[in-house]
RODOLO-586819 format. One record per residue: x, y, z of N, C-alpha, C, O, CB in turn. Coordinates in steps of 0.2 Angstrom, whole numbers, padded with zeros to 4 digits, always signed. Glycine has a CB too. Layout:
XYZXYZXYZXYZXYZ;...
END
This chain:
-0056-0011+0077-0062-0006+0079-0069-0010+0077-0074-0008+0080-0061+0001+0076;-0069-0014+0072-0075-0018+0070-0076-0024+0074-0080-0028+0072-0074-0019+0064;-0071-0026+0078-0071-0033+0082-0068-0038+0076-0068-0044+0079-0080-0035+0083;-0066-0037+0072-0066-0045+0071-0059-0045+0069-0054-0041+0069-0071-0048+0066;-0059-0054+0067-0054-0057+0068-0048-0056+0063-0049-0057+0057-0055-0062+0069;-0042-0052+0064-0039-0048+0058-0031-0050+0059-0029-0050+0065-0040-0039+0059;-0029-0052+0054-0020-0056+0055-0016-0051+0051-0015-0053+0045-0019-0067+0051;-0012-0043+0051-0007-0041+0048-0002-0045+0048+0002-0046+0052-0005-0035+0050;-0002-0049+0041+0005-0055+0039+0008-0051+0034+0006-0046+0032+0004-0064+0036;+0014-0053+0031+0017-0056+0024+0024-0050+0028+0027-0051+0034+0011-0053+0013;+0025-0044+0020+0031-0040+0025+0030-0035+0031+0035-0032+0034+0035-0036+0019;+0023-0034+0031+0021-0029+0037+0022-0033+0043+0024-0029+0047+0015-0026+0038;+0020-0038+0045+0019-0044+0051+0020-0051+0051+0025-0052+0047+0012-0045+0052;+0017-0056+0054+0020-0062+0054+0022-0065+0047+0021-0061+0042+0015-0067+0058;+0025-0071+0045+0022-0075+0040+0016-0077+0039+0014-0079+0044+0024-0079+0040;+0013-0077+0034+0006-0079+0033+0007-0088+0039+0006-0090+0044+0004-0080+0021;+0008-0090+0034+0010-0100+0039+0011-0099+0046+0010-0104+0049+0018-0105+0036;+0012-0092+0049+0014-0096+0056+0007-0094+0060+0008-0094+0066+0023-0093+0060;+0001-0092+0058-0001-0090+0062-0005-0096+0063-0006-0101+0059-0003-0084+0060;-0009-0097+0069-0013-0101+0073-0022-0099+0075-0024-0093+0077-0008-0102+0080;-0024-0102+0075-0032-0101+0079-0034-0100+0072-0036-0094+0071-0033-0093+0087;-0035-0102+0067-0038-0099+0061-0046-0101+0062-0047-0106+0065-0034-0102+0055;-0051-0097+0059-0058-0098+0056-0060-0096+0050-0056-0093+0046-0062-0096+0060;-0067-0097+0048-0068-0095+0042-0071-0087+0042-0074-0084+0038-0074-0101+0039;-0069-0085+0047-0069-0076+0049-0065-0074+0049-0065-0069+0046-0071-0074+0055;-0058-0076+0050-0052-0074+0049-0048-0070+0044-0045-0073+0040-0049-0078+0050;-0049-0062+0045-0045-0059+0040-0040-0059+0039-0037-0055+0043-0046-0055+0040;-0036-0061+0032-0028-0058+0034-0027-0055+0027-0029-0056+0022-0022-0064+0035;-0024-0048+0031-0021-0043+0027-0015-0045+0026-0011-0046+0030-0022-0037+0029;-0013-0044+0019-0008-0049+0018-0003-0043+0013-0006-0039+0009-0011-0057+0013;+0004-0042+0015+0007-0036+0011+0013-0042+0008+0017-0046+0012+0011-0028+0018;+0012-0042+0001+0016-0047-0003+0019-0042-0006+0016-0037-0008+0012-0052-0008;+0025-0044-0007+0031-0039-0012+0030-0043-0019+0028-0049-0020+0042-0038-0008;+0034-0038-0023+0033-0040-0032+0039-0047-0030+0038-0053-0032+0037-0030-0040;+0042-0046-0027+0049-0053-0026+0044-0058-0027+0042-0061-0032+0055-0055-0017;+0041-0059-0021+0035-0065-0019+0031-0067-0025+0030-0072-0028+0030-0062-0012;+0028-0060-0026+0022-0062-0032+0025-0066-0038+0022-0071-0041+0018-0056-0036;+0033-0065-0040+0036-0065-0046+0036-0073-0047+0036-0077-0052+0044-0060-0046;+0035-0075-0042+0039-0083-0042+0032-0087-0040+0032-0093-0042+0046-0085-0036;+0026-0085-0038+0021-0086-0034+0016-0090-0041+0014-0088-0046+0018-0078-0029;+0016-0097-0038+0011-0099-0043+0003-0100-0042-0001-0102-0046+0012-0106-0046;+0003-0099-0035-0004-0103-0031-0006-0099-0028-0011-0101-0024-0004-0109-0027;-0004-0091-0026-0004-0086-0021-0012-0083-0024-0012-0080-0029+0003-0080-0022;-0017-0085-0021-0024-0079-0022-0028-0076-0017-0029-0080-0012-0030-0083-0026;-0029-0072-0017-0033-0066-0013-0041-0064-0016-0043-0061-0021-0028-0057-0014;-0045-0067-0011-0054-0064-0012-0053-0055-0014-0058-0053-0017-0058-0064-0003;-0048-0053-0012-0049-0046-0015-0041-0041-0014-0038-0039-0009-0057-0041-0010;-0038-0041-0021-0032-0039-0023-0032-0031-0022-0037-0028-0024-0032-0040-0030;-0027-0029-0019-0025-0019-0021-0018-0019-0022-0013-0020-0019-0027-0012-0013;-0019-0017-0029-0013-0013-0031-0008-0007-0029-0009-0002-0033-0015-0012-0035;-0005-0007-0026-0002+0000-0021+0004+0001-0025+0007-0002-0029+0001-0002-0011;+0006+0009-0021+0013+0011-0026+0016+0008-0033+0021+0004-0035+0018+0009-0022;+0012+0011-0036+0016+0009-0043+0020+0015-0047+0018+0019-0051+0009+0006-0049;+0026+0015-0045+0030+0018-0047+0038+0013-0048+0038+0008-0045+0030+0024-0042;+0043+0016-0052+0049+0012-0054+0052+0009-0046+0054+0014-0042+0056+0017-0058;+0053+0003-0043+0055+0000-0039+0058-0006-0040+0056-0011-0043+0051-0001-0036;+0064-0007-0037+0065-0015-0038+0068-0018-0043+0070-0024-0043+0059-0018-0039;+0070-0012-0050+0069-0014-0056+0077-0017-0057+0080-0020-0062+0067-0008-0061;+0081-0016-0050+0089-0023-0051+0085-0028-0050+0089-0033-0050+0098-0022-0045;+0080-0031-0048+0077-0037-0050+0074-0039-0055+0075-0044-0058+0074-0038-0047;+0068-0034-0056+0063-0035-0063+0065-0034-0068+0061-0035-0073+0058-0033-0063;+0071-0029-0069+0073-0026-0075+0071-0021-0081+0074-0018-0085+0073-0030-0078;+0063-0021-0078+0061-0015-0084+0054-0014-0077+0053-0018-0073+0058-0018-0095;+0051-0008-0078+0046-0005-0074+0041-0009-0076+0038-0012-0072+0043+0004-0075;+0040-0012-0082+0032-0016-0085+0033-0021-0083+0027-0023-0083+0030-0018-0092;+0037-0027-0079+0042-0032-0077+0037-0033-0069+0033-0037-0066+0052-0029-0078;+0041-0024-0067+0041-0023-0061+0030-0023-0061+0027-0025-0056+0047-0015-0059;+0028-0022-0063+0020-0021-0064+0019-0026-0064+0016-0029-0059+0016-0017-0069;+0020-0031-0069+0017-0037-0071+0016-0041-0065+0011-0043-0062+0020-0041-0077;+0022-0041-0062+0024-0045-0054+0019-0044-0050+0018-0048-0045+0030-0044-0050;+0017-0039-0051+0010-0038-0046+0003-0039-0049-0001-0040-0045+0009-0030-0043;+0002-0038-0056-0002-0042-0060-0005-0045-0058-0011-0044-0056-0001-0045-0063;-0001-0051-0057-0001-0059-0056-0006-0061-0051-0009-0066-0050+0007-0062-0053;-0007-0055-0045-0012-0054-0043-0018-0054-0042-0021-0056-0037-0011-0054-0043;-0021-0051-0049-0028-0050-0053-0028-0058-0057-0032-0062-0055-0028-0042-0059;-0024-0059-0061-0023-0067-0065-0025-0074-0062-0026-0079-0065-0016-0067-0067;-0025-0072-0054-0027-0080-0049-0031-0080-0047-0034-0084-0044-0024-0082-0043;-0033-0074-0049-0040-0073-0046-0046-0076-0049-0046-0077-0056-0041-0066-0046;-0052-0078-0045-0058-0081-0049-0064-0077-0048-0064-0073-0043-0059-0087-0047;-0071-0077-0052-0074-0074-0053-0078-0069-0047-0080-0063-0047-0076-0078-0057;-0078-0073-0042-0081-0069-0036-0077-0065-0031-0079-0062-0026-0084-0075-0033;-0070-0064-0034-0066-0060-0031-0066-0055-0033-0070-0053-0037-0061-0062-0032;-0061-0049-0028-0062-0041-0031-0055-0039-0032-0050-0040-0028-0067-0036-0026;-0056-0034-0039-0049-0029-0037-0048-0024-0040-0051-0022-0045-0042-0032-0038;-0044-0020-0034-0043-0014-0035-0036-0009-0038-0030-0009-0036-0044-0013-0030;-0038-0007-0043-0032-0003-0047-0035+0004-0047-0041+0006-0046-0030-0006-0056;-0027+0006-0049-0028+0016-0050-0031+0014-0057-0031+0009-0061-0017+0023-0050;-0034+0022-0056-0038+0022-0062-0037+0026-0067-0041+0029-0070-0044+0023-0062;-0030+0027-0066-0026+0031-0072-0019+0028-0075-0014+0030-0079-0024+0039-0068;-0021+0022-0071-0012+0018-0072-0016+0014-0081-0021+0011-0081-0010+0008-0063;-0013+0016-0085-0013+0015-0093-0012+0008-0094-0016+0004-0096-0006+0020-0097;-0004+0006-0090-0001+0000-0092-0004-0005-0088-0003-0011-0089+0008+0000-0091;-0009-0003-0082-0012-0009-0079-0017-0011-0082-0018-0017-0083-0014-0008-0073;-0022-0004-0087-0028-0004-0090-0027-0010-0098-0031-0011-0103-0031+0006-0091;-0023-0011-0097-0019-0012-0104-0019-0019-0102-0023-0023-0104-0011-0009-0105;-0014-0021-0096-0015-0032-0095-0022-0032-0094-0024-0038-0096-0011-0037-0087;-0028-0029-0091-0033-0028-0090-0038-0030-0097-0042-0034-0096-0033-0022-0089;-0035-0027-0101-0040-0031-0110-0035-0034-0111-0037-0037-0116-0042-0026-0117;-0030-0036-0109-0022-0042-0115-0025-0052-0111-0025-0057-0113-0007-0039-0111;-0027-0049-0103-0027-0054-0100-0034-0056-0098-0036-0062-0096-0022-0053-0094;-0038-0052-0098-0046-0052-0096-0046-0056-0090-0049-0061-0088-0052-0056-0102;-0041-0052-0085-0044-0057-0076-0051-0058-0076-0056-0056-0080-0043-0051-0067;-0052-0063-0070-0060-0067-0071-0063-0062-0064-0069-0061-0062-0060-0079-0070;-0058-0060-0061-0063-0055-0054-0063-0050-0058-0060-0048-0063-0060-0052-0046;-0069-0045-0053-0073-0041-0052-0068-0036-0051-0065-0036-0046-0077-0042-0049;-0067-0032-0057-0060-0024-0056-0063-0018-0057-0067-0017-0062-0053-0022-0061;-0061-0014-0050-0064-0008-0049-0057-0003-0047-0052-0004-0044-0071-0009-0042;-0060+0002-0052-0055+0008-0050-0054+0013-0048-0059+0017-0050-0052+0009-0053;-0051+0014-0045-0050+0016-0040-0047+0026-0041-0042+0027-0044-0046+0010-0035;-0051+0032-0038-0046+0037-0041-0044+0038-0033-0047+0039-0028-0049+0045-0045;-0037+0035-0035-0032+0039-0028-0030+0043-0026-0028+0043-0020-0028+0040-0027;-0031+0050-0032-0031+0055-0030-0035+0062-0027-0034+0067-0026-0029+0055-0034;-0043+0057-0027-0048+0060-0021-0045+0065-0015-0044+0063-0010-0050+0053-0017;-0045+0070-0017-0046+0075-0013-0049+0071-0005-0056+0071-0005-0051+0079-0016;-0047+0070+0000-0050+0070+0008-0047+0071+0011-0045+0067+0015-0052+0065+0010;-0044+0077+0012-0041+0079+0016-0043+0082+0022-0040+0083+0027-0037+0083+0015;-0050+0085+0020-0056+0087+0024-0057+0082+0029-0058+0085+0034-0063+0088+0019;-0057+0074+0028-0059+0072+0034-0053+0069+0038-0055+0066+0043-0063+0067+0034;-0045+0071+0036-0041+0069+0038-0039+0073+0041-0035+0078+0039-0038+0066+0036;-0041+0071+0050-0036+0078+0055-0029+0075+0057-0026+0078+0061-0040+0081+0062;-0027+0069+0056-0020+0067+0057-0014+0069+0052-0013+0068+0046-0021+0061+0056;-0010+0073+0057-0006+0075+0051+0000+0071+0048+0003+0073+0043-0004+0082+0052;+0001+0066+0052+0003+0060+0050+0001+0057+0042+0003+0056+0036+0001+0056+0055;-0004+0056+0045-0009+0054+0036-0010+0058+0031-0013+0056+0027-0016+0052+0036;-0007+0064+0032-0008+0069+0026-0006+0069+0020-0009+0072+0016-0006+0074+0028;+0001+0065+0018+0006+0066+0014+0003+0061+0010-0001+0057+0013+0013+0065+0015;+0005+0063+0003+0001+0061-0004+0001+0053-0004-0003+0050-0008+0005+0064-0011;+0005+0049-0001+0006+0039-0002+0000+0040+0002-0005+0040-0001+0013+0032+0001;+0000+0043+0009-0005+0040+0015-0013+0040+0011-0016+0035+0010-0006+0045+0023;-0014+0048+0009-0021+0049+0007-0023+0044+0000-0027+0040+0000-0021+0057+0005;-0019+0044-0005-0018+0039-0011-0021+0028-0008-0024+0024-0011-0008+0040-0013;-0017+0028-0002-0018+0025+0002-0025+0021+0006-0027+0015+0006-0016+0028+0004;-0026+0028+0009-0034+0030+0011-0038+0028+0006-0043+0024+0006-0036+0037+0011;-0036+0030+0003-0044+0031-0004-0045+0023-0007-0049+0021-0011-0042+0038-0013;-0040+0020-0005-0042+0013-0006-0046+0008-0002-0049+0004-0002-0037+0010-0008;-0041+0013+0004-0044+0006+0010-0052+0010+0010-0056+0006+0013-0040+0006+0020;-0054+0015+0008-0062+0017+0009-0065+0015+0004-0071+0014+0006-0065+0024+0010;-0064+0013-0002-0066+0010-0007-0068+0003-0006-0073+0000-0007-0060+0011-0012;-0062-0001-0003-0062-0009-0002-0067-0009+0002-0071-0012-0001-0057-0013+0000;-0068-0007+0009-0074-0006+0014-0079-0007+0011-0082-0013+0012-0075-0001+0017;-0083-0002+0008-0087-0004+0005-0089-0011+0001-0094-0011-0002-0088+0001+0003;-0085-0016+0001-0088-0021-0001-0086-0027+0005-0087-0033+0004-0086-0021-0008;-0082-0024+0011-0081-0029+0018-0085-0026+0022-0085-0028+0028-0074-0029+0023;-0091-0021+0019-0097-0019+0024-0093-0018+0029-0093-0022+0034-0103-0023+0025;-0091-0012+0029-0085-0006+0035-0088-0002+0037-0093-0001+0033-0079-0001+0034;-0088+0002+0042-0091+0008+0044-0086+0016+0043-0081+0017+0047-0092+0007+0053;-0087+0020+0037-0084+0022+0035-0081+0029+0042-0076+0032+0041-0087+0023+0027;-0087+0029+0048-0084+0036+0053-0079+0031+0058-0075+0033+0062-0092+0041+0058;-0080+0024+0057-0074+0021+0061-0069+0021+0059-0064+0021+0063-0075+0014+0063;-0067+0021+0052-0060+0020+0048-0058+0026+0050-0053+0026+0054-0059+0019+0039;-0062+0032+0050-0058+0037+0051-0057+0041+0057-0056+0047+0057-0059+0041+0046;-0060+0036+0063-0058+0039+0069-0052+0032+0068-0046+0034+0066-0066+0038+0077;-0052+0028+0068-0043+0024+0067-0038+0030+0064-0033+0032+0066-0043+0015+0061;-0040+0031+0059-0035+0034+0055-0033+0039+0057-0027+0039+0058-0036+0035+0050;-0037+0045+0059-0035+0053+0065-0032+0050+0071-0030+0054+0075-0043+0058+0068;-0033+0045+0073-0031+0044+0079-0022+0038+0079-0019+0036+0084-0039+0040+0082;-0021+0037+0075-0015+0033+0070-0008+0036+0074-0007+0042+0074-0015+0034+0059;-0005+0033+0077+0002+0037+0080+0008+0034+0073+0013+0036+0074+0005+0034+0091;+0007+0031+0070+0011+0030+0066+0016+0024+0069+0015+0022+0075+0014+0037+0065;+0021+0020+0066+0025+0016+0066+0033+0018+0067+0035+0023+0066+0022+0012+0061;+0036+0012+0069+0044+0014+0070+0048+0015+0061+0049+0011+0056+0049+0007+0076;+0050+0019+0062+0055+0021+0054+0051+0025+0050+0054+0029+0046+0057+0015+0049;+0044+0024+0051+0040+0025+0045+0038+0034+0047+0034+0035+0051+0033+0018+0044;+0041+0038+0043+0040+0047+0046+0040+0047+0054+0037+0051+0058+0030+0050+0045;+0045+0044+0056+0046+0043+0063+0048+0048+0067+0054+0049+0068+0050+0039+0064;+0042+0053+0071+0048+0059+0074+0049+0057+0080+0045+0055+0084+0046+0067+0075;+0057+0059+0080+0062+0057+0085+0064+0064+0093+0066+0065+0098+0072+0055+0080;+0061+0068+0088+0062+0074+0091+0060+0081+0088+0063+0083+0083+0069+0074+0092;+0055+0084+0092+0051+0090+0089+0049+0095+0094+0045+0095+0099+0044+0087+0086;+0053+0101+0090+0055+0106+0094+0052+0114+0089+0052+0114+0083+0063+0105+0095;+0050+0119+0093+0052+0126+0088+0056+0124+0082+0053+0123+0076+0057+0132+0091;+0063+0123+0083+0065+0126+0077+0069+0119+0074+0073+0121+0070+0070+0134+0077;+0069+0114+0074+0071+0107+0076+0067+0099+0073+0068+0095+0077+0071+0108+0082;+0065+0098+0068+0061+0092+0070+0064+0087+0066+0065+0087+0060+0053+0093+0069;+0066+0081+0070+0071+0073+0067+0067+0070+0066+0063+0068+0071+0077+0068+0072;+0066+0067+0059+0061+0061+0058+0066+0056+0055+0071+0057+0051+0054+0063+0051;+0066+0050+0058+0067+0043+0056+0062+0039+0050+0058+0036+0051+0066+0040+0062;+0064+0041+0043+0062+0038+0038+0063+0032+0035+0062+0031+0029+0062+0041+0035;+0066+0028+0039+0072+0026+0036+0070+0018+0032+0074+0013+0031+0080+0027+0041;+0064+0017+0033+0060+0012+0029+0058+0013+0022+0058+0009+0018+0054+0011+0031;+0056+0021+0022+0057+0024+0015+0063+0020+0010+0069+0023+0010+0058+0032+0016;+0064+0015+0006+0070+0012+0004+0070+0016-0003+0076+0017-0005+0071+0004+0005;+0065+0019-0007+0067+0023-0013+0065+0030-0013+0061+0032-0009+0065+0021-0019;+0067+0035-0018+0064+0041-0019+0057+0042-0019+0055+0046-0014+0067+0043-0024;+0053+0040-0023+0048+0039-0024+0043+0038-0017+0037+0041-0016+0048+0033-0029;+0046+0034-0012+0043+0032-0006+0043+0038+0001+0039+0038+0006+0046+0026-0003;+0049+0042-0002+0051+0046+0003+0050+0052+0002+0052+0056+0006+0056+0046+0005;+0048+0054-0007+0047+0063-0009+0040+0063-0006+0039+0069-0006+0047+0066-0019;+0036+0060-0004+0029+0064-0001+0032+0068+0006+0032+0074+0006+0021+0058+0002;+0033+0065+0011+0036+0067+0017+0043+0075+0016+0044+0080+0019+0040+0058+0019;+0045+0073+0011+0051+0078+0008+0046+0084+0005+0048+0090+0008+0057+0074+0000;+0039+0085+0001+0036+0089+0000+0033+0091+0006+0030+0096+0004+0032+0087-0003;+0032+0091+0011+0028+0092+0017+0029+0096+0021+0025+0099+0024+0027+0086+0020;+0038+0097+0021+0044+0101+0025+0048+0106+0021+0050+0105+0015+0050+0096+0029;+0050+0111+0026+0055+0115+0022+0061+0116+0025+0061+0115+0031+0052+0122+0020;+0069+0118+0020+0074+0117+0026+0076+0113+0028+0081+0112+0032+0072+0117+0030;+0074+0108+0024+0077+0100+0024+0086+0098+0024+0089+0102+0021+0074+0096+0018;+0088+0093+0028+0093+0089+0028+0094+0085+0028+0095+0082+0034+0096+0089+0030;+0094+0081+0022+0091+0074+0023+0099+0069+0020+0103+0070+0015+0082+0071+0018;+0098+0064+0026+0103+0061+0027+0102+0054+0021+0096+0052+0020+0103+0060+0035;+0105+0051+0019+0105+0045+0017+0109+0040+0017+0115+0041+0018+0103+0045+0014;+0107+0035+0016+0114+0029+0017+0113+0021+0011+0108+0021+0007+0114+0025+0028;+0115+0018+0011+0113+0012+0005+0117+0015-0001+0122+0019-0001+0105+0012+0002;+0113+0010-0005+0118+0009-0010+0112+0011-0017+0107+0007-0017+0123+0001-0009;+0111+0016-0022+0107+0019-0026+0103+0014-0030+0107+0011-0034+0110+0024-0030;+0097+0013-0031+0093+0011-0034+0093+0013-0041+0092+0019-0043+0088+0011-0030;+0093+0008-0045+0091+0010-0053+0085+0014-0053+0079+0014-0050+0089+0004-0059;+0089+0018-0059+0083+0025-0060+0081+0031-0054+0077+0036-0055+0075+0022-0062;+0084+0028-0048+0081+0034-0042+0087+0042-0045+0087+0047-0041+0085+0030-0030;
END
């Protein structure tokens, strides 16, 4: 909606490497999992956000602080003219924050901003999306965004495959396909939202879910 040149890579889109036609305009929004950061020695971002921080992952990382630090690592590569964003109630982040003193610029962020007032999508209603929101309007203001364009994209958002996916919506009837949701945590906003529920699941249980 702003025109420019914008690459969704990492686990939402391509690989970062395969893309082509690059310039020094070229945005890429880059969705790096805690796996990637964990091993990552040279991975840096002009401007870091810290998303979902809740127990995930942890038959990898072994402990929730493990599981945080791995996304850390992100603020720690960073250099002075860079930005990042953290919740501004997360304790254990505010904590590597004075242990590690990152050299960018950290701004925090309250997630839990009330804007439901400008969100007529009811897709984007549920508590990750809004939590969500409130960062991508936060970061804008320093990619000099237009804050009534984000949220004509965002009311206007039909949503993605799996992700609150309705398969079929009727009176008394409605099938959503969630099935990207891979833990509790990812999938109790949507579960808050309905009443009546039957929810189906499959896999195999995640520590601590």
């Amino acid at each position: 909606e702003h025109k420019k040149d914008t690459r969704l890579t990492g686990n939402i889109g391509n690989p970062v490497l395969l893309e082509k036609n690059i310039t020094k305009k070229t945005i890429f929004v880059i969705e790096a999992s805690s796996y990637q950061l964990e091993y990552s020695k040279f991975f840096r971002t002009n401007y870091a956000v810290i998303l979902n921080l809740s127990p995930d992952h942890l038959e990898r990382h072994g402990s929730f602080k493990n599981y945080i630090y791995s996304k850390f690592k992100l603020l720690n590569n960073q250099i002075s003219s860079d930005y990042a964003f953290v919740e501004n109630k997360s304790k254990y982040l505010k904590y590597l924050i004075q242990k590690y003193k990152p050299k960018s610029k950290i701004k925090f962020v309250n997630s839990k901003k009330n804007i439901k007032i400008h969100i007529k999508n009811t897709y984007m209603k549920n508590k990750n999306n809004i939590e969500n929101i409130n960062y991508i309007l936060e970061l804008s203001k320093y990619l000099k965004l237009n804050k009534n364009k984000i949220l004509k994209v965002i009311n206007n958002f039909k949503g993605l495959k799996y992700r609150q996916q309705k398969m079929y919506d009727r009176k008394n009837l409605i099938i959503i396909n969630d099935s990207k949701s891979t833990s509790f945590s990812a999938t109790l906003p949507l579960l808050e939202t309905h009443k009546n529920i039957f929810w189906i699941l499959g896999g195999i249980a995640k520590k601590n879910d």
